[in-house]
C-alpha positions as CSV (number, residue, x, y, z in Angstrom):
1,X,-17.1,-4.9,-6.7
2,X,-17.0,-6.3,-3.5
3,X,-20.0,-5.7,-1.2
4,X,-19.8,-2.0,-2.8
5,X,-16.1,-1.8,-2.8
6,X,-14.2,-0.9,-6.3
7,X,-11.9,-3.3,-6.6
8,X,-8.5,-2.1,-8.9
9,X,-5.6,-3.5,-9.6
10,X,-1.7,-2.1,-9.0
11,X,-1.6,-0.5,-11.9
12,X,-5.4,0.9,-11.5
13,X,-4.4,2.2,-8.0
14,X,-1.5,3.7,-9.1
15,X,-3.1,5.8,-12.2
16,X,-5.7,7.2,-8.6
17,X,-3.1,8.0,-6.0
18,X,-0.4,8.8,-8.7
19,X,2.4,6.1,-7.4
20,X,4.5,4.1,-9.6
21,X,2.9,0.3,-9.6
22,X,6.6,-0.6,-8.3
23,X,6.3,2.3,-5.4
24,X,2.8,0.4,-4.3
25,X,4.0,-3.3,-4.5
26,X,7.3,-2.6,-2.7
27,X,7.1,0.3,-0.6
28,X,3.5,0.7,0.3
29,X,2.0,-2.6,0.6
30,X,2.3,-4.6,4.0
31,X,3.7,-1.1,5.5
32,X,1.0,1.5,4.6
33,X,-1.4,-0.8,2.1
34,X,-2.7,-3.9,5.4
35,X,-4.1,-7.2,3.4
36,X,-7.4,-7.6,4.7
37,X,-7.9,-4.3,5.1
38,X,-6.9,-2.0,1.5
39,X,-5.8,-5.3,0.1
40,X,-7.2,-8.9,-0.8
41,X,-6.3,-11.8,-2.4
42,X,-8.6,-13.4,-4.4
43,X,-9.1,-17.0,-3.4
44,X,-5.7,-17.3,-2.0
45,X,-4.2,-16.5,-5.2
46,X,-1.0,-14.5,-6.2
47,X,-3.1,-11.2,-7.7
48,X,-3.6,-8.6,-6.0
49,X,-6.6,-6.3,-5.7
50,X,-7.0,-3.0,-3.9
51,X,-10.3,-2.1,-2.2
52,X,-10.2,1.8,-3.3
53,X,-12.8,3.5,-0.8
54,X,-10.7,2.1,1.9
55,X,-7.4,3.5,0.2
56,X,-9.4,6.8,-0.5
57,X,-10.5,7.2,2.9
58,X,-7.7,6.5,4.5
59,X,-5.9,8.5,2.6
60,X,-8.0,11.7,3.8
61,X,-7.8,10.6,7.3
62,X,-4.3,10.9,7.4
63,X,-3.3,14.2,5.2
64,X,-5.4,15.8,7.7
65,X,-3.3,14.5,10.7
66,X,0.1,15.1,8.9
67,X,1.9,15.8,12.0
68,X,1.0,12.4,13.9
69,X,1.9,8.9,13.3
70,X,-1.3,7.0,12.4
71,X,-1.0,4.1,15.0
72,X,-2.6,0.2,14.7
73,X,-5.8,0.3,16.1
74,X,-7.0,4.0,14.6
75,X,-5.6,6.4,16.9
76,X,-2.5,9.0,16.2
77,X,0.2,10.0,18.4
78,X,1.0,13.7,18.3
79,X,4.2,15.3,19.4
């Protein structure tokens, strides 16, 4: 854990949300998944690891808002 956070791995994530690992690494991640914010790399390395409250939260946030587009800096745009 990281200052509290569970840290998991692609395949760990995927076994939560219920994405294939492939769906996460080449779909979700840099789109949806933000490094530095659901993702780090530990000491600059290739692995990945997936901070999972942030995931889980975010998650929520945004099934509850499913007809807005989540934008940058936290807000939605309805319409």
């Amino acid at each position: 854990m990281l200052n509290g956070m569970t840290l998991l791995t692609t395949e760990e994530l995927s076994e939560r949300i219920k994405y294939d690992p492939r769906t996460i690494r080449e779909r979700l991640k840099d789109s949806v998944l933000l490094e530095g914010v659901h993702y780090i790399r530990p000491f600059g390395g290739r692995k990945i690891l997936f901070l999972w409250e942030t995931i889980r939260d975010d998650m929520g946030k945004f099934s509850s808002h499913s007809l807005s587009i989540p934008m940058a800096r936290g807000g939605a745009a309805h319409g």
